[in-house]
C-alpha positions in Angstrom: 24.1 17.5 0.0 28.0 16.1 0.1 29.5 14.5 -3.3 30.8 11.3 -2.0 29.7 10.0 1.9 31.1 6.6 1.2 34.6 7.4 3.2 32.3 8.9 6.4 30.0 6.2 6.7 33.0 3.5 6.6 34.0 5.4 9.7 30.4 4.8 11.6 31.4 1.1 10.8 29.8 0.5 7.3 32.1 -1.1 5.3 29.8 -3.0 2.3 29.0 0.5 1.0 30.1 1.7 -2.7 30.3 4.8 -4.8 32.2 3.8 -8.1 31.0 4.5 -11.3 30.4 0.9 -12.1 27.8 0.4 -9.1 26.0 3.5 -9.2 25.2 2.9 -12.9 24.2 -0.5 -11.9 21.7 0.9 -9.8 20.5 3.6 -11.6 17.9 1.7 -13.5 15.1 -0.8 -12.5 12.5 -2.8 -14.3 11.0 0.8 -15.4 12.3 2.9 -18.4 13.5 5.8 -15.8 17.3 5.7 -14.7 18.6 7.6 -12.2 22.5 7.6 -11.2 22.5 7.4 -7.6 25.2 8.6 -4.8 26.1 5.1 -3.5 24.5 2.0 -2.4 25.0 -0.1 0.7 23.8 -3.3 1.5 23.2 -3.4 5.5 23.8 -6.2 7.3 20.8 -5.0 10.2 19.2 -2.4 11.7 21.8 -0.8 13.2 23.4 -0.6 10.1 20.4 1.0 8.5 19.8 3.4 12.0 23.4 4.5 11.3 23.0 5.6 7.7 19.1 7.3 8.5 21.0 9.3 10.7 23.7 10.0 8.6 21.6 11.0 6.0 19.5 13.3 7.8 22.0 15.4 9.3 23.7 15.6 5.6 20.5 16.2 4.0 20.7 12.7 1.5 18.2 11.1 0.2 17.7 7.0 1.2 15.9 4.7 -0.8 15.3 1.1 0.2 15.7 -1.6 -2.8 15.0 -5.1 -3.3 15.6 -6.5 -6.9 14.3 -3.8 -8.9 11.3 -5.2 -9.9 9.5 -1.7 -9.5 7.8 -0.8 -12.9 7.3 3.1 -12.2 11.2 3.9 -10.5 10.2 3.4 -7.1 13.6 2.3 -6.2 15.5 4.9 -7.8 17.3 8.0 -6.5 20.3 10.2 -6.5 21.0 9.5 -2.9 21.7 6.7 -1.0 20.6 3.3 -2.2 19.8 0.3 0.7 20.0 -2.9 -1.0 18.9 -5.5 1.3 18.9 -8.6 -1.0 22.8 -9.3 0.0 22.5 -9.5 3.4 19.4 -8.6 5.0 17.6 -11.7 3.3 16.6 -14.3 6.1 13.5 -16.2 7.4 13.8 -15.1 11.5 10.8 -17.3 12.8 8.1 -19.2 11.9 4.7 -19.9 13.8 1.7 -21.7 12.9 0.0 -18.9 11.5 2.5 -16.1 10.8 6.1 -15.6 8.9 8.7 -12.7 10.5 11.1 -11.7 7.4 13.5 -9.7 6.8 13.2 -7.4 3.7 15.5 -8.6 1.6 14.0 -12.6 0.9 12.8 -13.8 -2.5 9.4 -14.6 -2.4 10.1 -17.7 -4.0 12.7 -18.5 -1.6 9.7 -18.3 0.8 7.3 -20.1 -0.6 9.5 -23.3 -0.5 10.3 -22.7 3.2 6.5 -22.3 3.8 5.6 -25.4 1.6 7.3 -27.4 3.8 4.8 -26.6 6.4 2.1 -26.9 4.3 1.7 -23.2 4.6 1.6 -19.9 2.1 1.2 -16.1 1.7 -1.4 -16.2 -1.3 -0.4 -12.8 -3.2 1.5 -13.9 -6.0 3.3 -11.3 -8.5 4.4 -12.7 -11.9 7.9 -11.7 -10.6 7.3 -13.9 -7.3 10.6 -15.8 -8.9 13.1 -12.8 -8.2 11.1 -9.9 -6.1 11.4 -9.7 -2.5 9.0 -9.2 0.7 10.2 -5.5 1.4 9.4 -4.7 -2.7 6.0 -6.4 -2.0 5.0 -4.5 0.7 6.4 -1.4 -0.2 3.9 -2.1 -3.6 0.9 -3.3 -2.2 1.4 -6.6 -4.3 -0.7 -9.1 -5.5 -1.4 -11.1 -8.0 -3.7 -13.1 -9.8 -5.2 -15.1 -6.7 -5.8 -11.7 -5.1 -9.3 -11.8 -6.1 -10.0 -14.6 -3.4 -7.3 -13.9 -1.1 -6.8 -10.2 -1.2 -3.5 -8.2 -1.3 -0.2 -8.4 1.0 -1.9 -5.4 3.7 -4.5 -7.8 4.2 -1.6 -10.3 5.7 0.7 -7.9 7.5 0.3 -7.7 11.2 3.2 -5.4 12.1 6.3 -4.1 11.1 9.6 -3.0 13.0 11.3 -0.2 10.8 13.9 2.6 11.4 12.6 7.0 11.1 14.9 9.2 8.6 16.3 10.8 11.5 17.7 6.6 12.8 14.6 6.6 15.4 13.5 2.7 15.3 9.5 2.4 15.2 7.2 0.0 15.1 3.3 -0.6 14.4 0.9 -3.4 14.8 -3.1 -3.1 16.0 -2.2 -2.7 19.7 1.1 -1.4 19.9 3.0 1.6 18.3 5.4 4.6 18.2 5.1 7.9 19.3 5.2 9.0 15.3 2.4 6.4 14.7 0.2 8.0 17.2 0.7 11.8 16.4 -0.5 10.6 12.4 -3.6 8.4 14.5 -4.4 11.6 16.3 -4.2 13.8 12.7 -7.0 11.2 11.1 -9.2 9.8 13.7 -11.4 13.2 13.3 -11.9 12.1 9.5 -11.9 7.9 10.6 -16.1 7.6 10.1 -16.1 9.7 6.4 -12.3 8.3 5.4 -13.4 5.7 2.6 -15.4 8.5 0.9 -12.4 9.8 -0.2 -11.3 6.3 -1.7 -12.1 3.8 -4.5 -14.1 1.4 -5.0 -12.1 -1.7 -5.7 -10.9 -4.3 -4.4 -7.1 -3.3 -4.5 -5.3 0.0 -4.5 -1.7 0.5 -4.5 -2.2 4.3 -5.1 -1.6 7.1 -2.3 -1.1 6.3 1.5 -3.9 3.6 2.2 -5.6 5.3 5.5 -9.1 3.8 4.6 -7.3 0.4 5.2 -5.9 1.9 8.9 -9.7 2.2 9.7 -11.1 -1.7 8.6 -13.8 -3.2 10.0 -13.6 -1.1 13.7 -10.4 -2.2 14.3 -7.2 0.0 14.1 -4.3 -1.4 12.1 -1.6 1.0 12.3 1.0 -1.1 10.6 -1.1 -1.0 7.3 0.2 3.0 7.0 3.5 1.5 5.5 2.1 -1.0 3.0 1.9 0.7 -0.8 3.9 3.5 1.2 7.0 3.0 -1.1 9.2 3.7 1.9 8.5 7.4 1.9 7.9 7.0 5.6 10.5 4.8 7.2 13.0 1.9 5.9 11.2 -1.9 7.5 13.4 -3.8 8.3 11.2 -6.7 9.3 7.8 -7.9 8.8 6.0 -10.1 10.7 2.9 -11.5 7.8 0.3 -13.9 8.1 0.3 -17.4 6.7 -2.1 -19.8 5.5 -3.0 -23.5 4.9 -2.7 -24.5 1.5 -6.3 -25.7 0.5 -7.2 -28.8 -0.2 -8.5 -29.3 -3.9 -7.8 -26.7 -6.7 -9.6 -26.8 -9.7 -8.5 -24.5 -12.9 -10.4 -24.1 -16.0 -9.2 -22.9 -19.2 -11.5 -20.7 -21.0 -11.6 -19.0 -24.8 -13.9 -16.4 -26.1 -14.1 -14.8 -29.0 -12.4 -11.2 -27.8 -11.7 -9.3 -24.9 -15.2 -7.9 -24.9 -17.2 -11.3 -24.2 -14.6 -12.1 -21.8 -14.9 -9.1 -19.6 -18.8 -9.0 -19.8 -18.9 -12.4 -18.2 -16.8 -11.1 -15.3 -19.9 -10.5 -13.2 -21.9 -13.6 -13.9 -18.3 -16.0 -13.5 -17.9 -14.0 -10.0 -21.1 -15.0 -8.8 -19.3 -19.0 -8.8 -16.3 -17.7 -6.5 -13.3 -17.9 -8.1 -10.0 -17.2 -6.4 -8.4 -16.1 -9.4 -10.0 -14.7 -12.8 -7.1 -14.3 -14.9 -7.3 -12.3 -18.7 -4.7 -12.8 -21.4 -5.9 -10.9 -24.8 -4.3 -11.3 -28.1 -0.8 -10.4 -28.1 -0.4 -12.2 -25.1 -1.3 -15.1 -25.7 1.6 -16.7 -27.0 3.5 -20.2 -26.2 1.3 -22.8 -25.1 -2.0 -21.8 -26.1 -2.3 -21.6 -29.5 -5.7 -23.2 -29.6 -8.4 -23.3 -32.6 -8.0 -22.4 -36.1 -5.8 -19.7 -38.1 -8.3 -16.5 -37.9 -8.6 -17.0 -34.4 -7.1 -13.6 -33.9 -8.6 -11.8 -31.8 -9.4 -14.3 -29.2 -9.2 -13.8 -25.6 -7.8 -16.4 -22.7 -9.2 -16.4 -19.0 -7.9 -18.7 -16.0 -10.7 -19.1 -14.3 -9.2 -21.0 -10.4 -11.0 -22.6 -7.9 -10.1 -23.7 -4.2 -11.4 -25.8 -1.6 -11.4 -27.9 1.1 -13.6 -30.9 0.0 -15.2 -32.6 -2.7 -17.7 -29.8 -3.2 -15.1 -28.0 -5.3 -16.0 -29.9 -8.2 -19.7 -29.5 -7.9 -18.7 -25.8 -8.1 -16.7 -26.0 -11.3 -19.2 -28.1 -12.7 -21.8 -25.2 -12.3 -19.2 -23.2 -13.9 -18.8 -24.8 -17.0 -21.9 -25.2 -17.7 -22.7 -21.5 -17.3 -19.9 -20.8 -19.5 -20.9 -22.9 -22.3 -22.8 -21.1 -24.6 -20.6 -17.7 -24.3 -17.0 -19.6 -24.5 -15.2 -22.5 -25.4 -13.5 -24.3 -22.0 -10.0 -25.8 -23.4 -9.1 -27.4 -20.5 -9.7 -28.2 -17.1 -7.2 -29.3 -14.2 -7.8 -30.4 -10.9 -4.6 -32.0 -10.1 -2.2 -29.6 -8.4 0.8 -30.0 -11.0 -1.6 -29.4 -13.8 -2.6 -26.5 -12.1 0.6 -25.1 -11.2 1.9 -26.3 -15.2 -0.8 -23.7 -16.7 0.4 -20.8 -14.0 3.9 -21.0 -14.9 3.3 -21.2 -18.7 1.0 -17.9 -18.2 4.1 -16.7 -16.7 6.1 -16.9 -19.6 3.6 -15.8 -21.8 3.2 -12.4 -19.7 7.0 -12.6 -19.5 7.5 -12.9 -23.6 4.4 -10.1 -24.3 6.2 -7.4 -22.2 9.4 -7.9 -24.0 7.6 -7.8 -27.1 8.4 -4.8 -29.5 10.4 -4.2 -32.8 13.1 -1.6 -32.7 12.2 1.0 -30.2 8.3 0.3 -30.5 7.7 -1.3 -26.9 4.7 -1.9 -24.4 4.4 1.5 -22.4 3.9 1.3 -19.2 2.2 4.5 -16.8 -1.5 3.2 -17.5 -0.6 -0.4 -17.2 -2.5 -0.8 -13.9 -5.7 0.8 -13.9 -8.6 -1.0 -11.5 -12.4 -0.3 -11.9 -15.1 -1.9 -10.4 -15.8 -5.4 -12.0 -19.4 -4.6 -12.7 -18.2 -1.5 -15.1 -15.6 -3.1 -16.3 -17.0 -3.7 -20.2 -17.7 -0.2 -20.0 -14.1 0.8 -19.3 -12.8 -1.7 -21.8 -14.7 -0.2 -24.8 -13.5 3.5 -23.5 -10.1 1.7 -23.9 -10.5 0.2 -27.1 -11.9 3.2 -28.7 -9.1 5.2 -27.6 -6.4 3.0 -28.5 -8.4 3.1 -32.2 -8.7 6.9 -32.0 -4.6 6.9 -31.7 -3.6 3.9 -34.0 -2.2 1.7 -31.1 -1.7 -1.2 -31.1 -1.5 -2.9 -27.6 -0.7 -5.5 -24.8 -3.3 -6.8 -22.2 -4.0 -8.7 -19.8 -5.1 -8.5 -16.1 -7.0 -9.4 -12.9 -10.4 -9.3 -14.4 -12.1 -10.4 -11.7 -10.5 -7.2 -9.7 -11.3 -4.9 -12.7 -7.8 -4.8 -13.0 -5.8 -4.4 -16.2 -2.5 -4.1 -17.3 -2.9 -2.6 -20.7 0.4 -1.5 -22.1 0.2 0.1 -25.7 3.0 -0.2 -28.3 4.8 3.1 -28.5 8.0 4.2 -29.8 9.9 5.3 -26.2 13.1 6.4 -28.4 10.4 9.5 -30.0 11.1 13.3 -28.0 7.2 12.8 -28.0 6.7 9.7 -26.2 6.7 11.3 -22.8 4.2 14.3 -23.8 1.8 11.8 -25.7 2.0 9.1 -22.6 1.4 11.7 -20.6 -1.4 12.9 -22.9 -3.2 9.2 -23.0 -2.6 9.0 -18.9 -4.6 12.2 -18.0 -7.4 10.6 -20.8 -7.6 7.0 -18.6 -6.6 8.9 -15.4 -9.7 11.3 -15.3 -12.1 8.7 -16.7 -10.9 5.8 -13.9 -11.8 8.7 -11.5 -14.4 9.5 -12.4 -16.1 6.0 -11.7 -14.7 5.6 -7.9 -11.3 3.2 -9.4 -7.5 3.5 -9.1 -5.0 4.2 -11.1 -2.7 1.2 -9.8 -4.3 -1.8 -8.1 -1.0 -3.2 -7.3 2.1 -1.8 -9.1 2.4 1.6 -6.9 2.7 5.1 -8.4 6.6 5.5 -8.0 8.1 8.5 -10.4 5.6 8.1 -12.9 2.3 8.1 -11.4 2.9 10.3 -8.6 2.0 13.4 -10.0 -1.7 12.0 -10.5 -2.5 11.5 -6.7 -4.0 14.2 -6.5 -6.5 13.3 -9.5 -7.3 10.6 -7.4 -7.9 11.8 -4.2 -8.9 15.5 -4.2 -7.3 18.1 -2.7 -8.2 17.4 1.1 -6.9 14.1 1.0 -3.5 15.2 -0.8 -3.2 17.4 2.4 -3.7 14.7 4.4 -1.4 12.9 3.1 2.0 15.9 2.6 1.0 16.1 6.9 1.6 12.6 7.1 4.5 12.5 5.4 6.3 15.2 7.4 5.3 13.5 10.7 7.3 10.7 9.7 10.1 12.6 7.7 10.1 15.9 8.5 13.4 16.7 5.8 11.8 14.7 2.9 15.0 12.2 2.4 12.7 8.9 2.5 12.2 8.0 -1.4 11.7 11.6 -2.8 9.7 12.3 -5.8 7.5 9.0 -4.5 3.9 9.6 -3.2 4.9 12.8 -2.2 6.0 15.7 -4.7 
């Protein structure tokens, strides 16, 4: 690998590319604890500009990495090669249809959602960092969200994608039309289609691995989803072309308090059977501005947002069933039916989840690694006593909060990351959640991706077949290993 390309792609016609100290040290970070000092970073203005570096790269042996705002929580966007930053100039809305969206990478989701709101329209999944992360991040991540319980995550709304090889071949994939590389990894699977979802878990979101069993859905073929959760370890998209949807009618929200996280979680089955789109857990610790309810010792109590949507009036005979079912095993704090109250209580859990991952004193923090663990809903007190008991066995204290419709949790617990142990002992607690979460058909990330941290555990996950499956797949589609090393694939 060459020490500084930045003078030899300027002569292929890249001139927004840098390699001082300054920028690379910029980008060496992301929202994760990892840093990484890359080579240099370019911001491509198109896909020629991204076709001339992939080739670059490969012949030179360089690593790319594709990055939107950094967002990643496991160092997915961080490498020692070439960084492609396409929030600068690669950022636009191209079209707009009744029912679909084509974006570029680089747009905020939040910059989306007003254009779409104009239209009445939206793309449900909705990160807490919907404010700042961008399309290309969200696909790349599998993202979703608290309303994924009813709507499902972003590879449910992707109907193809237009991206550019590691060798600067463009591709492209949707149900009925792909490349040549696409084919060749079709032909690899189809023998293992029928048996495929054997192999995975048994949730309702997964962020971890390459997701094949979503390829295979419902006897159709969707190609494009290959490159969802793939982290860009199999080609750089550089545009998307996503479903969109009518914003519903009525939304209903209710506010709910138990007495801990263990009466919420056991209600998660009974509470499902009203169909929520979003089932929403904030446990002590987290709950922090804005919903300071009841008296002094009420400790150890534990939020839910429990959401409703619909189309007509019905919605309220639905919530109505709700509450009452909910009133001997929790207090409900508050309803809302209005959108603005609705939309008030999101964004002040926003800031609450905001304030609790920031929370700390001196170099005690909320770890990350097992933050995004997903069981099925039905076993889901079960996990949470496994988790409790551990985190008692080790003197933790902890942050949590999650999907709990999903089974999904983000449980961070309060180490100290500036210890020469905090790596071994994360590691330690990880193989502990890791082996159980397997063990009962779940994932190890629902949504946030598996990145530098989590990659190592794939093969937990998936066996030893799979694995295979996937380093095959890989090499079809980057036969040098420059796409996002270290990333899905070790």
């Amino acid at each position: 690998m060459i020490d500084c390309p930045s003078s030899e792609l300027r002569k292929l016609g890249l001139s927004d590319i840098f390699d001082d100290d300054w920028t690379r040290t910029i980008y060496s970070v992301d929202a994760s604890h990892c840093a990484i000092k890359p080579l240099a970073v370019d911001f491509p203005s198109d896909e020629y500009d991204v076709q001339k570096i992939c080739t670059y790269a490969n012949e030179h042996n360089i690593p790319i990495t594709s990055r939107g705002a950094g967002t990643g929580l496991l160092g997915q966007s961080l490498s020692d090669g070439i960084i492609l930053d396409f929030t600068k100039k690669m950022n636009k809305v191209l079209e707009i249809g009744d029912d679909y969206v084509i974006v570029q990478p680089g747009v905020v989701k939040a910059i989306l959602d007003m254009e779409l709101a104009k239209r009445g329209k939206f793309i449900p999944p909705d990160p807490a960092s919907s404010n700042y992360c961008t399309i290309g991040g969200m696909v790349s991540n599998n993202s979703s969200g608290p309303h994924g319980l009813g709507y499902g995550s972003i590879i449910n709304y992707v109907q193809d994608v237009k991206l550019v090889y590691s060798n600067g071949m463009m591709g492209f994939a949707a149900q009925k039309k792909y490349d040549e590389k696409v084919s060749k990894m079709l032909k690899l699977i189809l023998p293992i289609a029928v048996d495929i979802k054997k192999y995975y878990p048994n949730v309702s979101k997964n962020s971890c691995g390459y997701r094949l069993d979503a390829v295979f859905d419902n006897n159709t073929i969707n190609p494009q989803r290959l490159f969802v959760a793939s982290e860009g370890t199999l080609g750089i998209i550089t545009n998307t072309r996503i479903s969109i949807r009518d914003f519903p009618e009525k939304k209903s929200l209710v506010i709910v308090k138990f007495k801990d996280i263990l009466d919420a979680v056991s209600a998660v089955p009974s509470i499902l059977e009203h169909g929520p789109v979003a089932m929403e857990l904030l446990d002590k610790g987290t709950i922090l501005e804005g919903w300071k309810h009841g008296d002094s010792n009420d400790n150890n109590s534990c939020i839910m947002f429990v959401e409703f949507h619909g189309d007509d009036n019905s919605i309220y005979e639905q919530v109505h069933q709700f509450e009452v079912h909910l009133q001997r095993k929790a207090t409900i704090l508050e309803t809302g039916h209005d959108k603005n109250s609705v939309n008030r209580a999101w964004s002040e859990r926003k800031n609450s989840l905001n304030s609790a991952i920031k929370k700390g004193t001196g170099s005690r923090k909320p770890a990350g690694l097992i933050e995004d663990t997903v069981v099925h809903p039905d076993i889901l007190y079960d996990y949470t006593i496994f988790l409790l008991k551990m985190l008692d066995t080790y003197n933790l204290d902890y942050v949590v909060y999650g999907h709990a419709g999903n089974g999904n949790l983000h449980l961070r617990p309060m180490i100290d990351i500036n210890s020469k142990e905090s790596d071994s002992f994360m590691n330690m607690i990880a193989n502990k959640v890791f082996n159980y979460v397997a063990d009962v058909h779940g994932s190890i990330s629902g949504e946030h991706g598996d990145g530098l941290l989590r990659t190592k555990y794939i093969p937990m996950m998936y066996g030893s077949r799979m694995y295979d499956i996937f380093q095959k797949i890989k090499l079809i589609f980057d036969e040098k290993k420059i796409m996002n090393p270290g990333k899905k694939i070790i």
